[in-house]
PyMOL Python script that loads the backbone (N, CA, C, O; Angstrom):
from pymol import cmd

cmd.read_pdbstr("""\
ATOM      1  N   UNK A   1     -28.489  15.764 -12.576  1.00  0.00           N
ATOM      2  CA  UNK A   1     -28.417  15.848 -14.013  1.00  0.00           C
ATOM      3  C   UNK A   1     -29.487  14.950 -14.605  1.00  0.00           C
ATOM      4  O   UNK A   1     -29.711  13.875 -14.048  1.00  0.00           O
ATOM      5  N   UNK A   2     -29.934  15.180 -15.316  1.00  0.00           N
ATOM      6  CA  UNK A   2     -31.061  14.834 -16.383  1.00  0.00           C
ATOM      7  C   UNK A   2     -30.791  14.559 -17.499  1.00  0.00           C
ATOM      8  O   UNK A   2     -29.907  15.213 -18.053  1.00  0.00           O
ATOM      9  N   UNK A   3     -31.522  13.406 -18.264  1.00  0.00           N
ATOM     10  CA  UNK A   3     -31.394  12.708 -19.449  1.00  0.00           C
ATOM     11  C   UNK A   3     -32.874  12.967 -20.263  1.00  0.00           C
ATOM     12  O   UNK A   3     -34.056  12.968 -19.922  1.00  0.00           O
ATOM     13  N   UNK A   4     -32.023  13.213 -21.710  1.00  0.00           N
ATOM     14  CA  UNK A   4     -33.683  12.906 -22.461  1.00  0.00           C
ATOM     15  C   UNK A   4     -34.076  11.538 -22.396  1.00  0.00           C
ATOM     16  O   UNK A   4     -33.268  10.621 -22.255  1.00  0.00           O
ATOM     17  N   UNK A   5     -35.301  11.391 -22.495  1.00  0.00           N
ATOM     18  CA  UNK A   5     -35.391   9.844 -23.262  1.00  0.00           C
ATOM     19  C   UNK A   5     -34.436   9.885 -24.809  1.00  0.00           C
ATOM     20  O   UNK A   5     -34.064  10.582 -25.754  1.00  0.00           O
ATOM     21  N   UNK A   6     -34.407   8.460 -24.136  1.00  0.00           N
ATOM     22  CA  UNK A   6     -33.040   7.561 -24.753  1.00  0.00           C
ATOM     23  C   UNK A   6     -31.535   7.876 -24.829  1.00  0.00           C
ATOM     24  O   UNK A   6     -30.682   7.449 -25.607  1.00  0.00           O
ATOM     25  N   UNK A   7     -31.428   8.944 -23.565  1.00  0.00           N
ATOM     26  CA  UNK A   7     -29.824   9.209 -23.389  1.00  0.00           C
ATOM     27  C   UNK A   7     -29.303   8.780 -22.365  1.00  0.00           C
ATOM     28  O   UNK A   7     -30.214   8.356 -21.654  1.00  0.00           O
ATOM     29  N   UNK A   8     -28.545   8.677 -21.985  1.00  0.00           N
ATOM     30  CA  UNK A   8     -27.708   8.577 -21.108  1.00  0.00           C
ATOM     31  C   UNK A   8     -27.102   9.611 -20.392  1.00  0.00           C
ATOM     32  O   UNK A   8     -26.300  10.353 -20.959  1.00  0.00           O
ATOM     33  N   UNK A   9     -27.464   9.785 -18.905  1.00  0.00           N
ATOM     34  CA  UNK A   9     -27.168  11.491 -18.322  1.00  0.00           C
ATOM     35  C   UNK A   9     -25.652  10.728 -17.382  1.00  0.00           C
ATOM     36  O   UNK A   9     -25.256   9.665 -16.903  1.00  0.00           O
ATOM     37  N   UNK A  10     -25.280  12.090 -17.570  1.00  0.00           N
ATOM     38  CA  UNK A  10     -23.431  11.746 -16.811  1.00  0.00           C
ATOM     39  C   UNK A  10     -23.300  11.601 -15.734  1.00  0.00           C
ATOM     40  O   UNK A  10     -24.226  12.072 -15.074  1.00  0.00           O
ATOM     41  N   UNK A  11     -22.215  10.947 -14.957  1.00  0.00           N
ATOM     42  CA  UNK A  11     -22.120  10.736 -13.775  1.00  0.00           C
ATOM     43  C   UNK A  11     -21.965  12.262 -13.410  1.00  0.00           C
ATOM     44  O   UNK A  11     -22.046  13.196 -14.206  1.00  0.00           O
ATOM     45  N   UNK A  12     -21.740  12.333 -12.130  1.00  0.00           N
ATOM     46  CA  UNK A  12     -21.375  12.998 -11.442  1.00  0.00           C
ATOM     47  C   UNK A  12     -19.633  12.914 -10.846  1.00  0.00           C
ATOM     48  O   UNK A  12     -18.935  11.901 -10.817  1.00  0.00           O
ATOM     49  N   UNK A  13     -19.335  13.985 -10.511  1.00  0.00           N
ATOM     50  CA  UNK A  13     -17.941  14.034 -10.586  1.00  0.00           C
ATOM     51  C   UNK A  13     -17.592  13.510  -9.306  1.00  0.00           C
ATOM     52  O   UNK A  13     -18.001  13.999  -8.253  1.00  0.00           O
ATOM     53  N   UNK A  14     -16.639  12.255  -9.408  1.00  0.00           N
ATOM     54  CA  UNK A  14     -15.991  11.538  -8.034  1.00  0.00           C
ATOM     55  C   UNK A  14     -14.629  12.161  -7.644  1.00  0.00           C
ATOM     56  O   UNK A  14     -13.642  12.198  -8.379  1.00  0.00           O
ATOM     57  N   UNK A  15     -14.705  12.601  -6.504  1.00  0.00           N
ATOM     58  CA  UNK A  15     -12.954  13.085  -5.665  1.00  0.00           C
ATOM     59  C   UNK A  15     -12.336  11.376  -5.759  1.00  0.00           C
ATOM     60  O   UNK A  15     -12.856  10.267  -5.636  1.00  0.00           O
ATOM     61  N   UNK A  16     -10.793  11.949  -6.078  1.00  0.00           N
ATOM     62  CA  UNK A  16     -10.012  11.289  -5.818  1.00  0.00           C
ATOM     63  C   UNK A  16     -10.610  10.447  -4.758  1.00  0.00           C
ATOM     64  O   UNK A  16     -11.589  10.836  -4.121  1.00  0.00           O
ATOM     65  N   UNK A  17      -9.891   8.988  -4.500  1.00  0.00           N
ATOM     66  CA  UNK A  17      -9.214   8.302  -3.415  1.00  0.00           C
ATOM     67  C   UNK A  17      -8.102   7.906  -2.672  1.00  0.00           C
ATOM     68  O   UNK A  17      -7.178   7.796  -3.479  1.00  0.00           O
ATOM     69  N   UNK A  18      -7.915   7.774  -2.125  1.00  0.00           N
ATOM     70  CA  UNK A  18      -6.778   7.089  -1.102  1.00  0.00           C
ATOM     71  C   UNK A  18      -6.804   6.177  -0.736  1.00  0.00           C
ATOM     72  O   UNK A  18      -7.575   6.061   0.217  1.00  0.00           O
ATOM     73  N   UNK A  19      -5.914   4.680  -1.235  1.00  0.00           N
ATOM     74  CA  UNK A  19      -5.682   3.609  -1.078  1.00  0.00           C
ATOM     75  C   UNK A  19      -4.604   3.502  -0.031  1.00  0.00           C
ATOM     76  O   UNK A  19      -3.681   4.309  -0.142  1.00  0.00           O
ATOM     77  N   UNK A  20      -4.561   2.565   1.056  1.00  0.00           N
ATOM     78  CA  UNK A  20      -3.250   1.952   1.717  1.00  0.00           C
ATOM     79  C   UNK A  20      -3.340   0.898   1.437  1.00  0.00           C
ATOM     80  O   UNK A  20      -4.367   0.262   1.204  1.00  0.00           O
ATOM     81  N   UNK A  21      -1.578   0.345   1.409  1.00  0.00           N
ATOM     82  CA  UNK A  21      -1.518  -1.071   0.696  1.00  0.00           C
ATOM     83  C   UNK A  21      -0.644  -1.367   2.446  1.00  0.00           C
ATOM     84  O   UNK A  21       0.302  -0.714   2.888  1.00  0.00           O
ATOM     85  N   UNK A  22      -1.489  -2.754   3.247  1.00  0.00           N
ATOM     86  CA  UNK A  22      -0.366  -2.517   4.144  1.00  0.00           C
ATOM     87  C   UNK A  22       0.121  -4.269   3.622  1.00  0.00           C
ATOM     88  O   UNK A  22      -0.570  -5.163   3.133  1.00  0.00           O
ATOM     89  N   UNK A  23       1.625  -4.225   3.995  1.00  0.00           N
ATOM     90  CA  UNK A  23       2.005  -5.462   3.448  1.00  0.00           C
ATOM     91  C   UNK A  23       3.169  -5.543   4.869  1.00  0.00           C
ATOM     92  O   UNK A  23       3.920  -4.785   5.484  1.00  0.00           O
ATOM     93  N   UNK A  24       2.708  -7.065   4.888  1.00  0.00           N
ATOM     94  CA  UNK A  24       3.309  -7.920   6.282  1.00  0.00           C
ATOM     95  C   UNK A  24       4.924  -8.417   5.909  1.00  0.00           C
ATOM     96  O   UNK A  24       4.996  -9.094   4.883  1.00  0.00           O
ATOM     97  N   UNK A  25       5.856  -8.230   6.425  1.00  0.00           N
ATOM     98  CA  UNK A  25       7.062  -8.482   6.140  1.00  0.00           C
ATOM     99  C   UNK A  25       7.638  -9.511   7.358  1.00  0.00           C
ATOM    100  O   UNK A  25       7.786  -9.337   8.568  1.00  0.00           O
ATOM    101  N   UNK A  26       7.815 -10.315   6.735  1.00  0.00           N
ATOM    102  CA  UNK A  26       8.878 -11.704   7.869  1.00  0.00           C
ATOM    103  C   UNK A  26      10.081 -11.386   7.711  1.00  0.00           C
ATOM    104  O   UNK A  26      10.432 -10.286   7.285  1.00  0.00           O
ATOM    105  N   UNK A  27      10.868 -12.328   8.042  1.00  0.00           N
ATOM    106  CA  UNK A  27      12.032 -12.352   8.225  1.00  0.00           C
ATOM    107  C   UNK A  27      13.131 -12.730   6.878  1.00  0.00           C
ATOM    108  O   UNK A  27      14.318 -12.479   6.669  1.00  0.00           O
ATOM    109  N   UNK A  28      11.871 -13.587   5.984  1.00  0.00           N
ATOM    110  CA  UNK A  28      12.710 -13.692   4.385  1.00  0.00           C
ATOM    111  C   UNK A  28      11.590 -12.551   4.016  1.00  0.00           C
ATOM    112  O   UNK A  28      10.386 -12.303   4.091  1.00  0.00           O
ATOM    113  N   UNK A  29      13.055 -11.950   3.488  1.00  0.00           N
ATOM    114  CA  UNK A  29      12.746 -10.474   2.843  1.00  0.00           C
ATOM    115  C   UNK A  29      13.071 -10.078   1.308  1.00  0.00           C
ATOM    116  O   UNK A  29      12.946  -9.028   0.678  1.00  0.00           O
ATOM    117  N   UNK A  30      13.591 -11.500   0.944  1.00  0.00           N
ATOM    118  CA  UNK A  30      14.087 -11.509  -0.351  1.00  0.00           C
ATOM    119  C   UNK A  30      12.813 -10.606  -1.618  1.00  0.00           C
ATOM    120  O   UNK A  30      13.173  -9.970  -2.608  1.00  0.00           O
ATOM    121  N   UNK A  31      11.684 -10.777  -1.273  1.00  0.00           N
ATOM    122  CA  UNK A  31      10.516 -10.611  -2.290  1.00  0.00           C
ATOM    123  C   UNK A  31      10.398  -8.789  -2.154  1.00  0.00           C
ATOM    124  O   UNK A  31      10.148  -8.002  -3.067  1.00  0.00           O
ATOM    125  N   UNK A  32      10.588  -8.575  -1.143  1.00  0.00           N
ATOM    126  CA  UNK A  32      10.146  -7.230  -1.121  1.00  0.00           C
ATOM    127  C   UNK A  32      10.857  -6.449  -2.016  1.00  0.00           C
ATOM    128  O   UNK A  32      10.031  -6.098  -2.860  1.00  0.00           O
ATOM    129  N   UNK A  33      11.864  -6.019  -2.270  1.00  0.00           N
ATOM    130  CA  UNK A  33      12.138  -5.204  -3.663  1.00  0.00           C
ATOM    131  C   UNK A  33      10.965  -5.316  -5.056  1.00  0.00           C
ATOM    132  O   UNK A  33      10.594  -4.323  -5.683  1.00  0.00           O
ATOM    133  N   UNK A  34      10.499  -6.765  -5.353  1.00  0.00           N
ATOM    134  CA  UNK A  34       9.648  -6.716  -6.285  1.00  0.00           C
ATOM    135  C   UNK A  34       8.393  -6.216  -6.171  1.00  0.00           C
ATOM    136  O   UNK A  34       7.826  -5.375  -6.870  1.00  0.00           O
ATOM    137  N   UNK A  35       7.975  -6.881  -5.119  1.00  0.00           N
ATOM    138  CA  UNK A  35       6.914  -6.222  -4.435  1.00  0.00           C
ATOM    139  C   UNK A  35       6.882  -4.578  -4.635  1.00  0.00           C
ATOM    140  O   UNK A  35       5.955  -4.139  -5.316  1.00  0.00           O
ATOM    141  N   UNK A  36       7.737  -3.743  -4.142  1.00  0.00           N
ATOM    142  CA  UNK A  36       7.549  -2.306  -4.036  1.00  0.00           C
ATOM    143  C   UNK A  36       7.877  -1.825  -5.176  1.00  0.00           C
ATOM    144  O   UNK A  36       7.760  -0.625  -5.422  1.00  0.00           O
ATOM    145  N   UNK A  37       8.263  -2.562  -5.900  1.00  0.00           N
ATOM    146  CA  UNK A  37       8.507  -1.987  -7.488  1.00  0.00           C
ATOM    147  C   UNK A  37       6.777  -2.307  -7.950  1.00  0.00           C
ATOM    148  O   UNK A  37       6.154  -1.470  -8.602  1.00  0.00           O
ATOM    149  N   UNK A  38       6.407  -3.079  -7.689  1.00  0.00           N
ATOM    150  CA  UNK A  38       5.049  -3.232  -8.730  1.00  0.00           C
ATOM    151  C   UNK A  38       4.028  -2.823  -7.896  1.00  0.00           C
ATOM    152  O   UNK A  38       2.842  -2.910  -8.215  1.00  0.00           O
ATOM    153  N   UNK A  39       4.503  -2.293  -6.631  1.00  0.00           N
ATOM    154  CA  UNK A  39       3.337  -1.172  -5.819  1.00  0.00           C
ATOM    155  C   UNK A  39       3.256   0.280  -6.561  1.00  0.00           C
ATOM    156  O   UNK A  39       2.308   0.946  -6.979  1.00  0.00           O
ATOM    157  N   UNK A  40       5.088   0.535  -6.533  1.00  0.00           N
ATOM    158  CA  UNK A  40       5.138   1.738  -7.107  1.00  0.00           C
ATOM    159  C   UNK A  40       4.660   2.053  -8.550  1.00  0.00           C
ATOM    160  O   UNK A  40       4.487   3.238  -8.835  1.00  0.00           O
ATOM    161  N   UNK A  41       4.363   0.813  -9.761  1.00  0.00           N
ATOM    162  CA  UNK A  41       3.844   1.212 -10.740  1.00  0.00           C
ATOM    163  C   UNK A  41       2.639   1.269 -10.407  1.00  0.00           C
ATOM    164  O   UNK A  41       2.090   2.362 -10.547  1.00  0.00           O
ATOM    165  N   UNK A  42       2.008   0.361  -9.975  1.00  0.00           N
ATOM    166  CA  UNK A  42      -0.055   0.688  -9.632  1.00  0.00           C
ATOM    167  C   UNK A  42      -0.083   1.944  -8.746  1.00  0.00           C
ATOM    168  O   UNK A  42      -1.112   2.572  -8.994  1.00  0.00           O
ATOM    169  N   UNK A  43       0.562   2.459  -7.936  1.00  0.00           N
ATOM    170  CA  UNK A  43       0.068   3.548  -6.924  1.00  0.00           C
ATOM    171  C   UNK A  43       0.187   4.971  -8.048  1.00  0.00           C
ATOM    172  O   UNK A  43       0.740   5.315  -9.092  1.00  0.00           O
ATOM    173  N   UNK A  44      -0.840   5.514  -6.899  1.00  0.00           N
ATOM    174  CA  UNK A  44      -0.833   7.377  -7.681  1.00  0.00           C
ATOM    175  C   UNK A  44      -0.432   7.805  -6.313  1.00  0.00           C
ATOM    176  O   UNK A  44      -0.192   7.256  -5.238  1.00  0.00           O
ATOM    177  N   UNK A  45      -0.465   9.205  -6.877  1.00  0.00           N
ATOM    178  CA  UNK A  45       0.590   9.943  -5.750  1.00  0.00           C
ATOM    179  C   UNK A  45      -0.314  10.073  -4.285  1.00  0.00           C
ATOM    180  O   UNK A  45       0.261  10.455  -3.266  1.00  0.00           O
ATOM    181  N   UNK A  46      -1.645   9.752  -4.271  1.00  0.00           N
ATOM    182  CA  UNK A  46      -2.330   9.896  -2.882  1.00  0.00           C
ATOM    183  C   UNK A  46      -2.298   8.649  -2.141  1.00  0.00           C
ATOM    184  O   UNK A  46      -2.915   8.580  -1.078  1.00  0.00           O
ATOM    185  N   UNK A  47      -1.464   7.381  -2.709  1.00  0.00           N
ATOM    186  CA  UNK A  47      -1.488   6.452  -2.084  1.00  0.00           C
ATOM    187  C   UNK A  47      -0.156   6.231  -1.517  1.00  0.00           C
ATOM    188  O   UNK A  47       0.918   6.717  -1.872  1.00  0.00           O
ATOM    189  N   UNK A  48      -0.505   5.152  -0.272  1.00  0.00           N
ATOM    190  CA  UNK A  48       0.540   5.029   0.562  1.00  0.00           C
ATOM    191  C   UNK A  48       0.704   3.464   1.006  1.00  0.00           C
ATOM    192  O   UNK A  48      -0.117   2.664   1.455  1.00  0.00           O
ATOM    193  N   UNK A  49       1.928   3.364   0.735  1.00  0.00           N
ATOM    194  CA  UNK A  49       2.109   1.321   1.500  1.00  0.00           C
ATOM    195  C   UNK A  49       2.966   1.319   2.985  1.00  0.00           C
ATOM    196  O   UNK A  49       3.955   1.971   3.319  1.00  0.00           O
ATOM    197  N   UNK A  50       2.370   0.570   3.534  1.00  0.00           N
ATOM    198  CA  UNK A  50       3.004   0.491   5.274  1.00  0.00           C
ATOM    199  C   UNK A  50       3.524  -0.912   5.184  1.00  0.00           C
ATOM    200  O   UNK A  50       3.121  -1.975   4.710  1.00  0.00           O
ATOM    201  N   UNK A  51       4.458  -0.538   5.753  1.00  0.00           N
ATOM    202  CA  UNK A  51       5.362  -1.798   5.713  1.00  0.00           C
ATOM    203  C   UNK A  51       5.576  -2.246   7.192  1.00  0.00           C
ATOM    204  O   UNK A  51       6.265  -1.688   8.046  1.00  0.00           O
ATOM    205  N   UNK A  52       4.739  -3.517   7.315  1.00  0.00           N
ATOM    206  CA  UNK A  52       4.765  -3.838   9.377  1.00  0.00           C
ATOM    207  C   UNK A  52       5.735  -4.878   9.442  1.00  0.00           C
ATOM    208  O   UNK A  52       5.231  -5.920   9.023  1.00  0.00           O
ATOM    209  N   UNK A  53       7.037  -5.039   9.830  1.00  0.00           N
ATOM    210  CA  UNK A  53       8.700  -5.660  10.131  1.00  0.00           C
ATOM    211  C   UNK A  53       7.806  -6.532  11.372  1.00  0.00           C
ATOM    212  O   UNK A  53       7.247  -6.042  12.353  1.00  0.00           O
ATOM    213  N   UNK A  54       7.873  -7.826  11.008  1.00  0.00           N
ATOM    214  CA  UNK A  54       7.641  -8.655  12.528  1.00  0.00           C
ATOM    215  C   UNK A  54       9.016  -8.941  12.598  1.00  0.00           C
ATOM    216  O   UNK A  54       9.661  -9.481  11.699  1.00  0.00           O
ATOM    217  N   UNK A  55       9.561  -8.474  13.959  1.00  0.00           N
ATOM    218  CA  UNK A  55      10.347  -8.843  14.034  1.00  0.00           C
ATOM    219  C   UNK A  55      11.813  -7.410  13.770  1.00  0.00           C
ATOM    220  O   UNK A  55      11.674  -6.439  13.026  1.00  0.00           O
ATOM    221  N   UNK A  56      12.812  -7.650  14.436  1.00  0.00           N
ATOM    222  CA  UNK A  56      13.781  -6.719  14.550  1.00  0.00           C
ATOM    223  C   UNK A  56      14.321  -6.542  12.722  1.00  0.00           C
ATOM    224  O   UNK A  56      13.651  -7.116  11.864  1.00  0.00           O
ATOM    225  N   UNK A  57      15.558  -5.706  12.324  1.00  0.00           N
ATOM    226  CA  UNK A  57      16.377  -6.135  11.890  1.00  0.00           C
ATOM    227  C   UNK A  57      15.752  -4.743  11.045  1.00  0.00           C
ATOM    228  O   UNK A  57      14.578  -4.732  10.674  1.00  0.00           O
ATOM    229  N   UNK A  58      16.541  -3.760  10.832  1.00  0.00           N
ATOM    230  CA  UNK A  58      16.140  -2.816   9.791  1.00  0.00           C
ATOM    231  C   UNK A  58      15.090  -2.870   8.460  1.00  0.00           C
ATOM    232  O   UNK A  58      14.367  -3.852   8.300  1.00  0.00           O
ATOM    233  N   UNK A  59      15.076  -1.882   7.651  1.00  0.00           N
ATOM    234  CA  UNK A  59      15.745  -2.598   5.919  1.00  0.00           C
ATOM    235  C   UNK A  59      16.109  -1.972   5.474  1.00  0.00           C
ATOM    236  O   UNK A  59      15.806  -0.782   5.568  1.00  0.00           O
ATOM    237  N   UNK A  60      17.244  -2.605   4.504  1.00  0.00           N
ATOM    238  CA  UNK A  60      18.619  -2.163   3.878  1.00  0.00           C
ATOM    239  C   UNK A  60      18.356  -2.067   2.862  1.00  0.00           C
ATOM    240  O   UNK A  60      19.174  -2.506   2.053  1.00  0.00           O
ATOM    241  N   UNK A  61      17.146  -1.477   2.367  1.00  0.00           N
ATOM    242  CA  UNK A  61      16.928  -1.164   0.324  1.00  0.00           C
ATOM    243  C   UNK A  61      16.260   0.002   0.124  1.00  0.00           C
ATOM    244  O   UNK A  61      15.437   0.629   0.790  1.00  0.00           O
ATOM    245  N   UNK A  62      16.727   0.146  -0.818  1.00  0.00           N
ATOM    246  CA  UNK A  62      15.826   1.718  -1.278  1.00  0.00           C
ATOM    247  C   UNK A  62      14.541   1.631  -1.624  1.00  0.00           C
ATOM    248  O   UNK A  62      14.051   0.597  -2.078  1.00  0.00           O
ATOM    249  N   UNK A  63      13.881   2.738  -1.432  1.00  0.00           N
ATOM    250  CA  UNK A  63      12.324   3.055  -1.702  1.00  0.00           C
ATOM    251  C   UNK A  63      12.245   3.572  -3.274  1.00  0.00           C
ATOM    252  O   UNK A  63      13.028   4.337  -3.836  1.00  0.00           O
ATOM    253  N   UNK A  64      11.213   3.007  -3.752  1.00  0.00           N
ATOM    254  CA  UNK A  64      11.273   2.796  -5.028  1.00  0.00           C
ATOM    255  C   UNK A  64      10.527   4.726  -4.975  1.00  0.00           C
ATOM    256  O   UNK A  64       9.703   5.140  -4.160  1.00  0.00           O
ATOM    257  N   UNK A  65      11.101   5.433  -5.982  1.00  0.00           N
ATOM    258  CA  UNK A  65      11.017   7.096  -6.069  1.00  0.00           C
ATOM    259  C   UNK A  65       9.387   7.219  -6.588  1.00  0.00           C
ATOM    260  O   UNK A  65       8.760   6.704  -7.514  1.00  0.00           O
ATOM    261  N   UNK A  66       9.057   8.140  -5.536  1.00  0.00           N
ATOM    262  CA  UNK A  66       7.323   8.218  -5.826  1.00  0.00           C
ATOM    263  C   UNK A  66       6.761   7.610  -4.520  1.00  0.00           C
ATOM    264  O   UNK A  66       5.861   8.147  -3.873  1.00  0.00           O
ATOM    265  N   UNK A  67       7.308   6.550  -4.213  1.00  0.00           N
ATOM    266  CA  UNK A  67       6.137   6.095  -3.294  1.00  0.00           C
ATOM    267  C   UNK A  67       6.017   6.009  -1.716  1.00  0.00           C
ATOM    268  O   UNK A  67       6.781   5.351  -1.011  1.00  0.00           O
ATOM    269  N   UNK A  68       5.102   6.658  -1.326  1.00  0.00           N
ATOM    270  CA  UNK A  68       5.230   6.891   0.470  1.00  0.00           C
ATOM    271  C   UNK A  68       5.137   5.684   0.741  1.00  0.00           C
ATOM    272  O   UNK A  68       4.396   4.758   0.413  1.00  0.00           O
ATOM    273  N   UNK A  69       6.247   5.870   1.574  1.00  0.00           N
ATOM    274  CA  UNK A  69       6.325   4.163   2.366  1.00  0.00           C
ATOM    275  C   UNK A  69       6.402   4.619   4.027  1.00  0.00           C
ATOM    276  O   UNK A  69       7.220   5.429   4.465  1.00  0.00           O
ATOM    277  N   UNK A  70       5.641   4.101   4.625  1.00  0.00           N
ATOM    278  CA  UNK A  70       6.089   4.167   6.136  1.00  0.00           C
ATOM    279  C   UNK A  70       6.367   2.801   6.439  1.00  0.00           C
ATOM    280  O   UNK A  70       6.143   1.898   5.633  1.00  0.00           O
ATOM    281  N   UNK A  71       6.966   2.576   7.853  1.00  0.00           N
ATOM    282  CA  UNK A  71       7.868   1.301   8.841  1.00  0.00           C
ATOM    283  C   UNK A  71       7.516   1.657   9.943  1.00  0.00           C
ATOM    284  O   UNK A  71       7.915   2.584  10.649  1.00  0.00           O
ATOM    285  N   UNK A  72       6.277   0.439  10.191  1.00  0.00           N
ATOM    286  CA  UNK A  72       6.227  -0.200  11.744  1.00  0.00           C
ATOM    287  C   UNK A  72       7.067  -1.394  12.262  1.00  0.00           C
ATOM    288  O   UNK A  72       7.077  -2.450  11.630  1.00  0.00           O
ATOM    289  N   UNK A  73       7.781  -1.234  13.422  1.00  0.00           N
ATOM    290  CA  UNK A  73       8.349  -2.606  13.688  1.00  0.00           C
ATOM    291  C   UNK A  73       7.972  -3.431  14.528  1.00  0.00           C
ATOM    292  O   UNK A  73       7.941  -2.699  15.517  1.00  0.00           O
ATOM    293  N   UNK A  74       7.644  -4.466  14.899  1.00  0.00           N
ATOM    294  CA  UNK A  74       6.582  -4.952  15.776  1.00  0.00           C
ATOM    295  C   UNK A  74       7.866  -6.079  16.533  1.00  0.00           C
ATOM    296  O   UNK A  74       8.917  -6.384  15.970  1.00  0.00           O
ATOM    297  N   UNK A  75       7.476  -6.505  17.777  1.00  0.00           N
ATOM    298  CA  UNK A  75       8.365  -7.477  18.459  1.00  0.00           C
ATOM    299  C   UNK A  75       8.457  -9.058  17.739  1.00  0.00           C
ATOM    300  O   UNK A  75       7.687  -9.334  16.819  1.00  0.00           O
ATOM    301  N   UNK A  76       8.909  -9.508  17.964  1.00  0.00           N
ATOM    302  CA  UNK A  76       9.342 -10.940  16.657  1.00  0.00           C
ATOM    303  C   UNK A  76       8.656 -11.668  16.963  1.00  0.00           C
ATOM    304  O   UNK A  76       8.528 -11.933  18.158  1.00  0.00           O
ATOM    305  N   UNK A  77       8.007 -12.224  16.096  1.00  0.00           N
ATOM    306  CA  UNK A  77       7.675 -13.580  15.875  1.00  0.00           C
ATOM    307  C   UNK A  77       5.776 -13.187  16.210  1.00  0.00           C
ATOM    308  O   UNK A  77       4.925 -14.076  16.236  1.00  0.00           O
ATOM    309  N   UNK A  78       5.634 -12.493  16.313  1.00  0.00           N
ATOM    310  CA  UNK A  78       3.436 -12.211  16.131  1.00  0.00           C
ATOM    311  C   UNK A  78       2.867 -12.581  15.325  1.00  0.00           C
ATOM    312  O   UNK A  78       1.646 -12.687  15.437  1.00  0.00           O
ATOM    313  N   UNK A  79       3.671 -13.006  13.929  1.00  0.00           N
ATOM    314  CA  UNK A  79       3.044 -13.303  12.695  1.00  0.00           C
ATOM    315  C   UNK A  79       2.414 -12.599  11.849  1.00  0.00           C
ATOM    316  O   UNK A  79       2.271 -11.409  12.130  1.00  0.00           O
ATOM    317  N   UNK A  80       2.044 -12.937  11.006  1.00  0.00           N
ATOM    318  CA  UNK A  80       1.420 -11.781   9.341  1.00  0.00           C
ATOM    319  C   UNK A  80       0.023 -11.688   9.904  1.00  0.00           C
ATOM    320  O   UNK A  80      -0.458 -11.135   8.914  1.00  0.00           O
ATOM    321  N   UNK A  81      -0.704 -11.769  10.490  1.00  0.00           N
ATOM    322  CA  UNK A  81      -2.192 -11.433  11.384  1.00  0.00           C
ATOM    323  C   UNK A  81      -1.770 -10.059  12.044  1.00  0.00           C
ATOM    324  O   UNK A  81      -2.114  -8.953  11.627  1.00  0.00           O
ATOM    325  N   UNK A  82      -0.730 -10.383  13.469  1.00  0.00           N
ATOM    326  CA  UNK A  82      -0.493  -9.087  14.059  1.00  0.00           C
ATOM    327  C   UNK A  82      -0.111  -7.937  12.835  1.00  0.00           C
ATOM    328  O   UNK A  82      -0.448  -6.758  12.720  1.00  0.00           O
ATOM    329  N   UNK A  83       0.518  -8.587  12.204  1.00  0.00           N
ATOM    330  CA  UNK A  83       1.518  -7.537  11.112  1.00  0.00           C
ATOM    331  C   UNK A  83       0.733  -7.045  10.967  1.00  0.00           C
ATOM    332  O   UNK A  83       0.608  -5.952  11.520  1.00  0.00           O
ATOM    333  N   UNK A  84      -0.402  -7.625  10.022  1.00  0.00           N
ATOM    334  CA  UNK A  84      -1.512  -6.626   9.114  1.00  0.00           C
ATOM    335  C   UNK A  84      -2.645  -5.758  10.366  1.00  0.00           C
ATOM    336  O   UNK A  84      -3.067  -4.620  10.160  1.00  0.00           O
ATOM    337  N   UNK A  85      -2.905  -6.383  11.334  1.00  0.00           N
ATOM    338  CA  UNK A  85      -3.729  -5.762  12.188  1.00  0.00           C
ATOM    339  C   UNK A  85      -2.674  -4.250  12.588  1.00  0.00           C
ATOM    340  O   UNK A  85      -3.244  -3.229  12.202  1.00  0.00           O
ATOM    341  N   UNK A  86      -1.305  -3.976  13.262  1.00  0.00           N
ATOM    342  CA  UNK A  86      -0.206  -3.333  13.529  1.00  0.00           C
ATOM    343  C   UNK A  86      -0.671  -2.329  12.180  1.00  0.00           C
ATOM    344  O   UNK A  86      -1.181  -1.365  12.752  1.00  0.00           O
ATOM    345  N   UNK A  87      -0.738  -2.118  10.992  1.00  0.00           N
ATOM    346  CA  UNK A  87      -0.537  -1.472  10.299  1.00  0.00           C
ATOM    347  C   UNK A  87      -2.173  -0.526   9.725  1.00  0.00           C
ATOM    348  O   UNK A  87      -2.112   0.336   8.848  1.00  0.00           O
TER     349      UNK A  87
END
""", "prot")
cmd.dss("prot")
cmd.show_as("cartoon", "prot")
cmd.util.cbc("prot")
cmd.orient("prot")
């Protein structure tokens, strides 16, 4: 696309993206509800958050509606390094 002098010529049209949010989960788990609530307002529908569990123990909360969440569980105690590398 082409500009006269002294205009300004338009971008060009960008495709969507796809963001992953991966977020490391310990064993205090108290934060995560807030957390996935204020993922789920910033995310659009092509994005996705991975959630890497160091360590056993389910989780017992609902997924905030809209947002793909996947669960890796990793063996206990690797720390938020393995976590984020795992995901």
């Amino acid at each position: 696309m082409r500009a006269e002098p002294g205009e300004i010529a338009p971008l060009p049209p960008v495709s969507p993206q796809r963001v992953s949010v991966i977020v490391p989960v310990g064993p205090d788990r108290s934060h995560l509800p807030a957390c996935l609530d204020a993922l789920a307002l910033a995310a659009s529908d092509r994005d996705q958050v991975v959630l890497v569990l160091d360590g056993g123990g389910g989780l017992d909360l609902a997924m905030p509606e809209g947002l793909a969440v996947s669960v890796i569980t990793m063996h206990p105690g690797r720390g938020p390094a393995a976590a984020r590398n795992a995901g």
